[in-house]
The first five atom37 places (N, CA, C, CB, O) and aatype in JSON, in Angstrom:
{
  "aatype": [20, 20, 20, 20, 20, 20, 20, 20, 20, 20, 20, 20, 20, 20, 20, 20, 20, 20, 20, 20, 20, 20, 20, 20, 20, 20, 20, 20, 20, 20, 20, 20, 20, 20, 20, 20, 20, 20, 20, 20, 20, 20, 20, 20, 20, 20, 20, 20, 20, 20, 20, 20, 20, 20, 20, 20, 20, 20, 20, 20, 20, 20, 20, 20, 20, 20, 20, 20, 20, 20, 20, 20, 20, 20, 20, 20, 20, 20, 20, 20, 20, 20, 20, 20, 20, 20, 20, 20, 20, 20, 20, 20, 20, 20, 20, 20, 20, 20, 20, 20, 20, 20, 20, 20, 20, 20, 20, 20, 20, 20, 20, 20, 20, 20, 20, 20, 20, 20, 20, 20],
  "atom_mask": [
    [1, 1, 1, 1, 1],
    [1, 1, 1, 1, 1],
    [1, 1, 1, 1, 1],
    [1, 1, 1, 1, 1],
    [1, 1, 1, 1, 1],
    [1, 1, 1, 1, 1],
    [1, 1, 1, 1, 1],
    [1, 1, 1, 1, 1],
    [1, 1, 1, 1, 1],
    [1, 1, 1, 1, 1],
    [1, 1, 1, 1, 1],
    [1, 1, 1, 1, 1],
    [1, 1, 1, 1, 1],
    [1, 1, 1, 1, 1],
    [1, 1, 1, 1, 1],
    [1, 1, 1, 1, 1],
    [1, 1, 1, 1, 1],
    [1, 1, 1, 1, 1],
    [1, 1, 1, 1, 1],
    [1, 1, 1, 1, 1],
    [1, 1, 1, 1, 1],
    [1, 1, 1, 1, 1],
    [1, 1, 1, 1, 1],
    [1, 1, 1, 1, 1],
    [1, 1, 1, 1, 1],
    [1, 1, 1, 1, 1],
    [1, 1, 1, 1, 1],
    [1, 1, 1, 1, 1],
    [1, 1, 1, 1, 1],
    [1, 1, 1, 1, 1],
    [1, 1, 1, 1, 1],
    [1, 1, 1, 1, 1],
    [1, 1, 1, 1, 1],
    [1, 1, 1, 1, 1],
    [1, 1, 1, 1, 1],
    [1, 1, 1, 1, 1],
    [1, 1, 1, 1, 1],
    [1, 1, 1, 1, 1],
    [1, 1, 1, 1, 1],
    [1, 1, 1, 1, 1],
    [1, 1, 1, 1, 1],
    [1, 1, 1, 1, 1],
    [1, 1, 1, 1, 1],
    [1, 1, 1, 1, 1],
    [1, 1, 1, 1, 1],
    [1, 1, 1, 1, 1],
    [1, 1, 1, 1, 1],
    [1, 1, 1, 1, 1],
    [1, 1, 1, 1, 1],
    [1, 1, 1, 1, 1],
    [1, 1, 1, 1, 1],
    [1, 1, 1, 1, 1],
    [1, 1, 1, 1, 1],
    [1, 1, 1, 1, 1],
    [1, 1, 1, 1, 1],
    [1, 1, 1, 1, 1],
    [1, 1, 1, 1, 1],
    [1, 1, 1, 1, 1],
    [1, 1, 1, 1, 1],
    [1, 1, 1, 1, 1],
    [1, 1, 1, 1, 1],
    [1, 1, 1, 1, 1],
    [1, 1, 1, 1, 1],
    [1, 1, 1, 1, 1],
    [1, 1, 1, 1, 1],
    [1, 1, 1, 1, 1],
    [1, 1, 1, 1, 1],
    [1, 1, 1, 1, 1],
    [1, 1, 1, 1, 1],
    [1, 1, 1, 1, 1],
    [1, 1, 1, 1, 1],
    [1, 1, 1, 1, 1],
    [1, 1, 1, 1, 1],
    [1, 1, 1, 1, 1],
    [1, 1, 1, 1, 1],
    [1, 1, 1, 1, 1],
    [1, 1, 1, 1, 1],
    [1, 1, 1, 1, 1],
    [1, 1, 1, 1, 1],
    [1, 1, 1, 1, 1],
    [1, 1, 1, 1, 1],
    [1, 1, 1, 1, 1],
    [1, 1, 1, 1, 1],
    [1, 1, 1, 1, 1],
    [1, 1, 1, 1, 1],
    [1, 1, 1, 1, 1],
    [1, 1, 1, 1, 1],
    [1, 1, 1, 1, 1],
    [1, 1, 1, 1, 1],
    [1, 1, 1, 1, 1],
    [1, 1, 1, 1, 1],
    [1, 1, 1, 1, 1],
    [1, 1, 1, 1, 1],
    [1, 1, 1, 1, 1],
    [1, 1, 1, 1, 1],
    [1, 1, 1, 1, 1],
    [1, 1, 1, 1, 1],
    [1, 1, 1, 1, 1],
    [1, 1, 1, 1, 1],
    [1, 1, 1, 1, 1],
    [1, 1, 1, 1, 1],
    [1, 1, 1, 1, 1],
    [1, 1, 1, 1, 1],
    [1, 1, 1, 1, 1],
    [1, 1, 1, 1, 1],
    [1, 1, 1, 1, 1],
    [1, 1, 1, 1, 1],
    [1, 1, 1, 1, 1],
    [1, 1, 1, 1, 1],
    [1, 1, 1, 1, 1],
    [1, 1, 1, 1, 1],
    [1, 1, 1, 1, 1],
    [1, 1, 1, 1, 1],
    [1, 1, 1, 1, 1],
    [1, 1, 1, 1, 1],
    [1, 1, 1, 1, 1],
    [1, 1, 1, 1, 1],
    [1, 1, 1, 1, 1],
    [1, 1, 1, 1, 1],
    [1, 1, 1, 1, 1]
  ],
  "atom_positions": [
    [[0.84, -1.17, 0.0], [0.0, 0.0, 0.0], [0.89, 1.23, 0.0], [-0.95, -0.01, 1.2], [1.61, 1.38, 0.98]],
    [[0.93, 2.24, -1.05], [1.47, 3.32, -1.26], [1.01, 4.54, -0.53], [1.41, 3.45, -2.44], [-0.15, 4.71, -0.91]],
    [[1.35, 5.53, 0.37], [0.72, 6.62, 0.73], [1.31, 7.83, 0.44], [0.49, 6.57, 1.91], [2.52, 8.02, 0.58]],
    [[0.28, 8.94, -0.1], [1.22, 9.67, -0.77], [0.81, 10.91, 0.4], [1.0, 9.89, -2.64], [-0.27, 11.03, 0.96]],
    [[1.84, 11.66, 0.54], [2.15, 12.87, 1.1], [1.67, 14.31, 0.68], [3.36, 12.87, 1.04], [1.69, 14.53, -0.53]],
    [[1.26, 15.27, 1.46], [1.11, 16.66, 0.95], [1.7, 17.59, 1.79], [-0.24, 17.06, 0.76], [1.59, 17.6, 3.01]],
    [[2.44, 18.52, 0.99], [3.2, 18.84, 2.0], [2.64, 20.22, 2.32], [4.69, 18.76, 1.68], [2.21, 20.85, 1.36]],
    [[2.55, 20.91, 3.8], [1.53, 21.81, 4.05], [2.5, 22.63, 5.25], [-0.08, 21.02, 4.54], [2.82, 22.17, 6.35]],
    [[2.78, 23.67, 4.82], [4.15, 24.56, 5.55], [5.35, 23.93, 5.86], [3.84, 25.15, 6.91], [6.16, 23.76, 4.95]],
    [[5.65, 23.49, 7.15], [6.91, 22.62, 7.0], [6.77, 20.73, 7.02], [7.87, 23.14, 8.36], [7.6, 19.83, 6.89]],
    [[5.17, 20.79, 7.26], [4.98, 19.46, 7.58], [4.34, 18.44, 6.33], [4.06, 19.51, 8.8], [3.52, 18.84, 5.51]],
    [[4.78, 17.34, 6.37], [4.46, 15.98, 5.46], [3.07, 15.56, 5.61], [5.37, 14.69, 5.88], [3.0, 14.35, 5.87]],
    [[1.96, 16.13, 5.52], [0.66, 15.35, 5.85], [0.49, 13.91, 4.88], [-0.69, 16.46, 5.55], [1.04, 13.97, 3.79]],
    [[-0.07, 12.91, 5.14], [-0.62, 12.06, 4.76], [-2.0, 12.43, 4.01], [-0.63, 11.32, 5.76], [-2.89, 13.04, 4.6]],
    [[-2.11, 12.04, 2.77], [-3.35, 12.38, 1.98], [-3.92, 11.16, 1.81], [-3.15, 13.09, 0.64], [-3.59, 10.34, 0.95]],
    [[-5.03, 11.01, 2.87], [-5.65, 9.6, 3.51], [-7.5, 10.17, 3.2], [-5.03, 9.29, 5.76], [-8.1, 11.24, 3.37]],
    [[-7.81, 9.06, 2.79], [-9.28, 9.31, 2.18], [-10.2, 8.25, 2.38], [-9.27, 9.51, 0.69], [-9.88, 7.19, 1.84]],
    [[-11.44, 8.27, 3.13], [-12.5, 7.3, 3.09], [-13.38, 6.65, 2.51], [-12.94, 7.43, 3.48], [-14.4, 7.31, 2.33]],
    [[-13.42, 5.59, 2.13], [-13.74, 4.83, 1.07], [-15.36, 5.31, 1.55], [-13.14, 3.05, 1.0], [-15.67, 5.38, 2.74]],
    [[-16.42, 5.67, 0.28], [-17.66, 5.86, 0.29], [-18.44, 4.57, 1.0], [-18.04, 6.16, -1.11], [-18.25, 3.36, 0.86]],
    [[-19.41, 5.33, 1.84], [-20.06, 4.21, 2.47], [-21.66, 3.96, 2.47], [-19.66, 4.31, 3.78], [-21.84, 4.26, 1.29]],
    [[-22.26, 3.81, 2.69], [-23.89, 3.48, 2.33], [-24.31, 4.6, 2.85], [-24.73, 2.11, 3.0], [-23.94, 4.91, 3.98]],
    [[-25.13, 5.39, 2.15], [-26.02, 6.31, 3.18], [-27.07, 5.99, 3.7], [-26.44, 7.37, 2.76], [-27.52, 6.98, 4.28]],
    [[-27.71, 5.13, 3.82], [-29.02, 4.85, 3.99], [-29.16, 5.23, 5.79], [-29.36, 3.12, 3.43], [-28.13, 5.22, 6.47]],
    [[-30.32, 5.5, 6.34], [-30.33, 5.9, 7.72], [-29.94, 4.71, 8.82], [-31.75, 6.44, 7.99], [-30.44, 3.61, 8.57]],
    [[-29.43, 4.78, 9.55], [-29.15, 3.85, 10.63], [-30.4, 3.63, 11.8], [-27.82, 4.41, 11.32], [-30.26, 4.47, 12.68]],
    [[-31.66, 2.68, 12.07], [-32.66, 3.14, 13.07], [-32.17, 2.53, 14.48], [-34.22, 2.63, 12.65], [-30.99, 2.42, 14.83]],
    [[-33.23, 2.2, 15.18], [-33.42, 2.26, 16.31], [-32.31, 1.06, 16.28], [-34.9, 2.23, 16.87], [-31.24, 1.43, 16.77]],
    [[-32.33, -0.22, 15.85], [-32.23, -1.65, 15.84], [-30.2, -1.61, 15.51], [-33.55, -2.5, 14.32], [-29.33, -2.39, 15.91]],
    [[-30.08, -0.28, 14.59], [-28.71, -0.25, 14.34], [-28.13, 0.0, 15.38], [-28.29, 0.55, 13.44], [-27.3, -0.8, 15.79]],
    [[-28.5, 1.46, 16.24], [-27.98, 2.21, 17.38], [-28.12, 0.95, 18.09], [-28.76, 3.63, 17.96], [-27.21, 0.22, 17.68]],
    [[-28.53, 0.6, 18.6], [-29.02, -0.7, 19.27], [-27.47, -2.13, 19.11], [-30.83, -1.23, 18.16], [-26.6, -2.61, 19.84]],
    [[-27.84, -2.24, 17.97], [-26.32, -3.02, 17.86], [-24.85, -2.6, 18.19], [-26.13, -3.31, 16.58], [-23.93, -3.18, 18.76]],
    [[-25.03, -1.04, 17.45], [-23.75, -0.35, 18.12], [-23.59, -0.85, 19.29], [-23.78, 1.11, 18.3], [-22.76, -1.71, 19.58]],
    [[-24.69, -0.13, 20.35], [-24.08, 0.32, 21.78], [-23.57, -1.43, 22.52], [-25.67, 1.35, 22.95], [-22.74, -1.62, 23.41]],
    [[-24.42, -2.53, 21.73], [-24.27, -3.98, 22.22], [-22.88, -3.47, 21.9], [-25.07, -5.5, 21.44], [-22.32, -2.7, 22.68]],
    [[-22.28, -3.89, 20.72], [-20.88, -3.79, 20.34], [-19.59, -3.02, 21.15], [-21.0, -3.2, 19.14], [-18.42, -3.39, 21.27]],
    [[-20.23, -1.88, 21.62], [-19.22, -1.0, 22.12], [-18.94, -1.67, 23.57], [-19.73, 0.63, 22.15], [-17.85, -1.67, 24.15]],
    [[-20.0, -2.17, 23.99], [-20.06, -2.51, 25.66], [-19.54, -4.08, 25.37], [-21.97, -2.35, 26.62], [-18.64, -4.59, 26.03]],
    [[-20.14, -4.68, 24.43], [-20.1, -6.42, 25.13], [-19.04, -7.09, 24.12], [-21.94, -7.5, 25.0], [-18.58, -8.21, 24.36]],
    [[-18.64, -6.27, 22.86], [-17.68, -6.95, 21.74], [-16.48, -5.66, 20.94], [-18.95, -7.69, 20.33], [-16.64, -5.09, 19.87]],
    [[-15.78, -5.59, 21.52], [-15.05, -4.48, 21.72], [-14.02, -4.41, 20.21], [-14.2, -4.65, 23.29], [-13.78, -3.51, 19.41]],
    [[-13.6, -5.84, 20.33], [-12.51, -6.55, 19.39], [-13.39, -6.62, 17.8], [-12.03, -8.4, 20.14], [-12.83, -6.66, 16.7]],
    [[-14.88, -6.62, 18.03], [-15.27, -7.07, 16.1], [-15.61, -5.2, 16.22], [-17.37, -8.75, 15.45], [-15.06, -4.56, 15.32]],
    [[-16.2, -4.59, 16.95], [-16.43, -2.71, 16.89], [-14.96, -2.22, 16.2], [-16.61, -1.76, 18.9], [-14.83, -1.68, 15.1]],
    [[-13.98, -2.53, 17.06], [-12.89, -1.76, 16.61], [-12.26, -2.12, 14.88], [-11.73, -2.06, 17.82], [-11.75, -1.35, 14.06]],
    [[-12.66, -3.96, 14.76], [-12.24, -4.24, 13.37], [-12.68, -3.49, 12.53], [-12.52, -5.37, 12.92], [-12.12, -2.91, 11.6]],
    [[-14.32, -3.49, 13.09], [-15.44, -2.95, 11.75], [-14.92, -1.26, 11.8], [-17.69, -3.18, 12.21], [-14.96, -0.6, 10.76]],
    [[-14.48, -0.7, 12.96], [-14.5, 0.58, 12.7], [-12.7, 1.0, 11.76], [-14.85, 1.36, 14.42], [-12.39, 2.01, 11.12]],
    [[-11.84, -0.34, 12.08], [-10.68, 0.41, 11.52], [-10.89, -0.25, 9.97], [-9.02, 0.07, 12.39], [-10.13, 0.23, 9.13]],
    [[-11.77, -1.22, 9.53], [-11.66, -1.67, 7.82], [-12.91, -0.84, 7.48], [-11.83, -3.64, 7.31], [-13.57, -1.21, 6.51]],
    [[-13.33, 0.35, 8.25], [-14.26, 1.39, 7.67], [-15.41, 0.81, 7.21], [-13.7, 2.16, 6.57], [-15.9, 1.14, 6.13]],
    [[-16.08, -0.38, 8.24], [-17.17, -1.42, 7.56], [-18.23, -1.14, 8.62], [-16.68, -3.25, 7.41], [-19.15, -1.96, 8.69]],
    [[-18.24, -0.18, 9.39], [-19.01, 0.1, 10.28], [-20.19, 0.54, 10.42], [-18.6, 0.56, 10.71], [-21.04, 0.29, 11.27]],
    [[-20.2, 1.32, 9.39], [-21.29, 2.08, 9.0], [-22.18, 1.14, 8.1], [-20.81, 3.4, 8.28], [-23.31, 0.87, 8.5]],
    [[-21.83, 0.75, 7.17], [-22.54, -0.58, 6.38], [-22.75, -1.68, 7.22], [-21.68, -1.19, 5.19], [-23.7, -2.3, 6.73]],
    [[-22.34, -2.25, 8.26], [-22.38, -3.21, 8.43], [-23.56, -2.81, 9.48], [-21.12, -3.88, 8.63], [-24.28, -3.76, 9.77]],
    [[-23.88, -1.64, 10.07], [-25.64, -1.19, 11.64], [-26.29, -1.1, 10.03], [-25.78, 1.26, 13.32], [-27.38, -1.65, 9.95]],
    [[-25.81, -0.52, 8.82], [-26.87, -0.42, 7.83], [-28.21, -1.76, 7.48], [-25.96, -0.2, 6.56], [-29.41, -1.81, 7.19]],
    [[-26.68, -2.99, 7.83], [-27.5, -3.43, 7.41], [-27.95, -4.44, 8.25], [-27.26, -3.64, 6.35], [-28.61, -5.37, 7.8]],
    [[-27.67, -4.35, 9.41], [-28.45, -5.29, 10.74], [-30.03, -3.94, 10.84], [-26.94, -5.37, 12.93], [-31.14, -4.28, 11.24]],
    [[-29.77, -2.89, 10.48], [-31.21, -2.18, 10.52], [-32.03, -2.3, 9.49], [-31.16, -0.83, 10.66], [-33.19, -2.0, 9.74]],
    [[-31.73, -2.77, 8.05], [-32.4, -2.94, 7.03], [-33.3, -4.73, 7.69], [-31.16, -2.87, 5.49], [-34.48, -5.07, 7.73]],
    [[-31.96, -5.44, 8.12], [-32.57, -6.73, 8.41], [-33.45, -7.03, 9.25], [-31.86, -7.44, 8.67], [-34.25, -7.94, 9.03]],
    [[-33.45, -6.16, 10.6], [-34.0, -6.11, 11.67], [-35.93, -5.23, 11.1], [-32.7, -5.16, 12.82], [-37.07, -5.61, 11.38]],
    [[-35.55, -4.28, 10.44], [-36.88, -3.4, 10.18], [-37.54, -4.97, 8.91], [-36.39, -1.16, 9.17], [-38.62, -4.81, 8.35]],
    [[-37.11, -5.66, 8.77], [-37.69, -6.49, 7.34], [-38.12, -7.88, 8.34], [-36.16, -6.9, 5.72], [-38.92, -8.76, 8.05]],
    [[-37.55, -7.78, 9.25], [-37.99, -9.39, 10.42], [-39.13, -8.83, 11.25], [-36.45, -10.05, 11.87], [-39.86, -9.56, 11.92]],
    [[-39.28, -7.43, 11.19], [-40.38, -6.79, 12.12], [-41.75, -6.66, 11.46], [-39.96, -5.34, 12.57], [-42.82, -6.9, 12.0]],
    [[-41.52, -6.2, 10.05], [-42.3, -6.37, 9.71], [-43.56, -7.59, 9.0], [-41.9, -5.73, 9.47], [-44.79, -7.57, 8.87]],
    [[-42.18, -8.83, 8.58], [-42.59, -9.79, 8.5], [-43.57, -10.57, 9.98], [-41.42, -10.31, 8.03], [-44.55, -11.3, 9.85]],
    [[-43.24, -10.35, 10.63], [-43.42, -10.74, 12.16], [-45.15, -10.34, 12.84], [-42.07, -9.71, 13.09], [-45.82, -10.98, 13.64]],
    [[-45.51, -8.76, 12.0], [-46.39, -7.98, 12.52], [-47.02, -8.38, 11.44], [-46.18, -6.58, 12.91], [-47.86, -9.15, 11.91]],
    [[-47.26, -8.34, 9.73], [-47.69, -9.19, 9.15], [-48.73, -10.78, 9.3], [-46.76, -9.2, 8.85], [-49.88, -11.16, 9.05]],
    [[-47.51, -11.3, 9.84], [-47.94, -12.9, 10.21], [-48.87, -12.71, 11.2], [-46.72, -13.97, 10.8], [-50.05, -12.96, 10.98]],
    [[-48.49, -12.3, 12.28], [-49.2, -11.67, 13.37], [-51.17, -11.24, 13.01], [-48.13, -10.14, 13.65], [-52.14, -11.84, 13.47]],
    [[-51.18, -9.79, 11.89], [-52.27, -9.66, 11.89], [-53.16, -10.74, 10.97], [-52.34, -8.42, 11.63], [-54.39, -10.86, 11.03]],
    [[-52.46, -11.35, 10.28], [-53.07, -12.81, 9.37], [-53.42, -13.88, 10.36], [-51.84, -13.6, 8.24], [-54.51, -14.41, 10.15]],
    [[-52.68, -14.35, 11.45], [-53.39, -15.3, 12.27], [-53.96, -14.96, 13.21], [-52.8, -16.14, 12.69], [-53.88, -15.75, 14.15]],
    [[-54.77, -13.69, 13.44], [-55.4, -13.35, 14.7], [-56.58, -12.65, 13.89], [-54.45, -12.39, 15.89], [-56.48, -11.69, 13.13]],
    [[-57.96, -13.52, 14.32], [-58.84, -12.56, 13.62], [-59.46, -11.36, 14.66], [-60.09, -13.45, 12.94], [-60.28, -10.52, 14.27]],
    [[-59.0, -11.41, 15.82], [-59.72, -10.08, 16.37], [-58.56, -8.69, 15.72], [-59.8, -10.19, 18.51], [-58.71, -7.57, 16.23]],
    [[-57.71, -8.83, 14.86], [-57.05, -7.97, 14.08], [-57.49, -7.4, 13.14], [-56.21, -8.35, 13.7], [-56.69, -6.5, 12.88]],
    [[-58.44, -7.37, 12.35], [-59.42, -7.81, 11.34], [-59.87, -6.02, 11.56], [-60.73, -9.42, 11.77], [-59.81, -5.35, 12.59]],
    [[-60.33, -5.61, 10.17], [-60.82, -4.19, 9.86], [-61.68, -4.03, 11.03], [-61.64, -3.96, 8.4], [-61.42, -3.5, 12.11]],
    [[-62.77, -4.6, 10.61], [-64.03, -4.96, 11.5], [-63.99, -4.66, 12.74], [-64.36, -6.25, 11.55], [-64.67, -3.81, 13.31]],
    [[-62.81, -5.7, 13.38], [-62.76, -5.35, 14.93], [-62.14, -4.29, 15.07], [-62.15, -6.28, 15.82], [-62.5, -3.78, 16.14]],
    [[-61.48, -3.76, 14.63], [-60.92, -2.17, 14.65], [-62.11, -0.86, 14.56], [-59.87, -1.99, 13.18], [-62.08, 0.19, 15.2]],
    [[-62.98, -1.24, 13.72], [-64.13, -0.23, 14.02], [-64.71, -0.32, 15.0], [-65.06, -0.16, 13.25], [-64.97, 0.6, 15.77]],
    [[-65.09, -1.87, 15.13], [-66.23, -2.25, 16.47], [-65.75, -1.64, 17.98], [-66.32, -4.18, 16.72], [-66.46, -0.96, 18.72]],
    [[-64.41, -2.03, 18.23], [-63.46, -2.38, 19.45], [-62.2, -1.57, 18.99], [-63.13, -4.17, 19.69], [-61.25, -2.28, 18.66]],
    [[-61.95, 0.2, 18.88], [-61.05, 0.51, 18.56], [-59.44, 0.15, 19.88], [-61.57, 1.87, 18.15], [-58.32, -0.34, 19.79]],
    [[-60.16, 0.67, 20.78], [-59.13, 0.39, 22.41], [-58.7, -0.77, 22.27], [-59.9, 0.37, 24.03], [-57.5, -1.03, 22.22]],
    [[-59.81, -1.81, 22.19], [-58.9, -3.63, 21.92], [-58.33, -3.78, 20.94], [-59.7, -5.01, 21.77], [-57.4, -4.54, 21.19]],
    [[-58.32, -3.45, 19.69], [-57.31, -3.47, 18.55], [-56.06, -3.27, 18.55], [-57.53, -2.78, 17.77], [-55.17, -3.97, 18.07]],
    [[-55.99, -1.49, 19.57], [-54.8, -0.91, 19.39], [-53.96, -1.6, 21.01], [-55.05, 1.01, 19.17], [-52.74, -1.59, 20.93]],
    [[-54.54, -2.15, 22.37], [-54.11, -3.16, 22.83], [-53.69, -4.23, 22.72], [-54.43, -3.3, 23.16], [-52.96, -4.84, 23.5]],
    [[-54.25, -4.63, 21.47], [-53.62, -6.22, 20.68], [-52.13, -5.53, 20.18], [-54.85, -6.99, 18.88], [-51.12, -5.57, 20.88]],
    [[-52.21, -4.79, 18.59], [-51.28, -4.41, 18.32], [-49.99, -4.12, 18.79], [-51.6, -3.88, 18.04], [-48.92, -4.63, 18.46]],
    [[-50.22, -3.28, 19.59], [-49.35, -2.91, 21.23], [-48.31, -4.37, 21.78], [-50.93, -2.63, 22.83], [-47.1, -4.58, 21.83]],
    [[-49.33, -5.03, 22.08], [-48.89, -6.33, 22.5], [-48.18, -7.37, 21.53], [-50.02, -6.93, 23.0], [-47.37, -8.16, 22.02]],
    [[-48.5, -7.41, 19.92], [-47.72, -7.95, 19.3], [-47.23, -7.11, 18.57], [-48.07, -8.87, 18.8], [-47.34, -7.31, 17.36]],
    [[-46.47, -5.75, 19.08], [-45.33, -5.0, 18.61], [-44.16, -4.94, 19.2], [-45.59, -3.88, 18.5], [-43.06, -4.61, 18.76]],
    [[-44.56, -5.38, 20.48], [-43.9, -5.45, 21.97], [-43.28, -7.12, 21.95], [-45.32, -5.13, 23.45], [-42.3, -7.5, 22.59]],
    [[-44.04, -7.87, 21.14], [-43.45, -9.28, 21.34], [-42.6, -9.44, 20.07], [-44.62, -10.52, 21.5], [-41.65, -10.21, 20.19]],
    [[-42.79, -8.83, 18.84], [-42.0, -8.55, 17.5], [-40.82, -8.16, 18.18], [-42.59, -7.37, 16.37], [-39.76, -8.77, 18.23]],
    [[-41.09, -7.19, 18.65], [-39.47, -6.37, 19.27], [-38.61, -7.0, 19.94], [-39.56, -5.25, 20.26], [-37.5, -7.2, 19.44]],
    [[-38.9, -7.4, 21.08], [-38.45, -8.5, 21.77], [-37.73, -9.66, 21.17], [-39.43, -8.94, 22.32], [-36.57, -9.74, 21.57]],
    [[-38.03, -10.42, 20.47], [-37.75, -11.49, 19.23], [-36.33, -10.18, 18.57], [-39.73, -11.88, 17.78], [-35.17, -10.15, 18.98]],
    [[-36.74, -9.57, 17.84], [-35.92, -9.22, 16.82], [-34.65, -8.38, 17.92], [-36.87, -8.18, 15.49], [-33.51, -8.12, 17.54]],
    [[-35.13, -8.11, 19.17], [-33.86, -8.23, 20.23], [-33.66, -9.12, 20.14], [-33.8, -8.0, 21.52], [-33.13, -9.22, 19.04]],
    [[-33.73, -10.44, 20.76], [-33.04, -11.61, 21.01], [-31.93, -12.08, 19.8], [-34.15, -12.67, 21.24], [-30.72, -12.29, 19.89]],
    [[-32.99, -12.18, 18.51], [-32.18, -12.93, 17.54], [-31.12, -12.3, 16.73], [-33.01, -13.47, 16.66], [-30.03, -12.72, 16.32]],
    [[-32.03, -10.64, 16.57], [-30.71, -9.95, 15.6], [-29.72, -8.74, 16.85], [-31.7, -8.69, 13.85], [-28.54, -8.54, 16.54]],
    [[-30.02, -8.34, 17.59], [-29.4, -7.06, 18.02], [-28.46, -7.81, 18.79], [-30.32, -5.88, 18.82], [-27.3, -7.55, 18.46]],
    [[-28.58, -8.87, 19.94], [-27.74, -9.44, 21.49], [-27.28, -10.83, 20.91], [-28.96, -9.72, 23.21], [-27.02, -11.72, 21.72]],
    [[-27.14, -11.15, 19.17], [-26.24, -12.03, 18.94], [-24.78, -11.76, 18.3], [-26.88, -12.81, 18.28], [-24.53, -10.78, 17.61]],
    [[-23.95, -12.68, 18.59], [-22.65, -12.13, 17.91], [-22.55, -12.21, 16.66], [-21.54, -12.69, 18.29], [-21.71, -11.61, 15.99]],
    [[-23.38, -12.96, 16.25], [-23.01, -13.55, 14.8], [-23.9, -13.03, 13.59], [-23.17, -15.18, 14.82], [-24.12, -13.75, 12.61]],
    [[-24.5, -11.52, 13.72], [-25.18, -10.94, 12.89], [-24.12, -10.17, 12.22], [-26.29, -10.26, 13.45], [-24.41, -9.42, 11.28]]
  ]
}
């Protein structure tokens, strides 16, 4: 690896540049992996942060995590018929108590499997 120099009054700077990285937004589920990382896996944070894979890599435990949630809440309103249009007009309070409750158990899950494992 070649590094080339610029020279800037009396000193040699290094002309060092960051390889482009995904922009896409980082959510809840990314921050989330971070802070696991920073506290409980110190050694794969610092890899991902010195091969500049850091940013792509919460990109895409949050792309994966928002796509298992929604699959999850999906399945969810298909096997429960008090989910159903109907009961949402009839019983607005019990609808949005159901929901509640299997948004809260989606989340949970997509903690366990994607955010507090090492191997995402």
């Amino acid at each position: 690896m070649k590094i080339n120099y610029t020279k800037i009054g009396d000193y040699l700077l290094p002309s060092l540049t960051i390889k482009r990285q995904n922009n896409k937004n980082i959510n809840k589920y990314g921050r989330l992996k971070l802070n696991y990382l920073k506290e409980h896996d110190k050694s794969f944070y610092t890899t991902l942060l010195m091969k500049n894979e850091l940013t792509n890599y919460l990109v895409s435990v949050s792309i994966e995590a928002e796509n298992r949630f929604n699959i999850l809440m999906r399945n969810y309103k298909k096997l429960d018929k008090k989910l159903s249009e109907k009961k949402k007009n009839d019983n607005p309070l019990e609808w949005v108590k159901l929901m509640n409750n299997y948004k809260n158990c989606a989340e949970e899950i997509i903690l366990k499997e994607l955010i507090y494992t090492k191997n995402v």
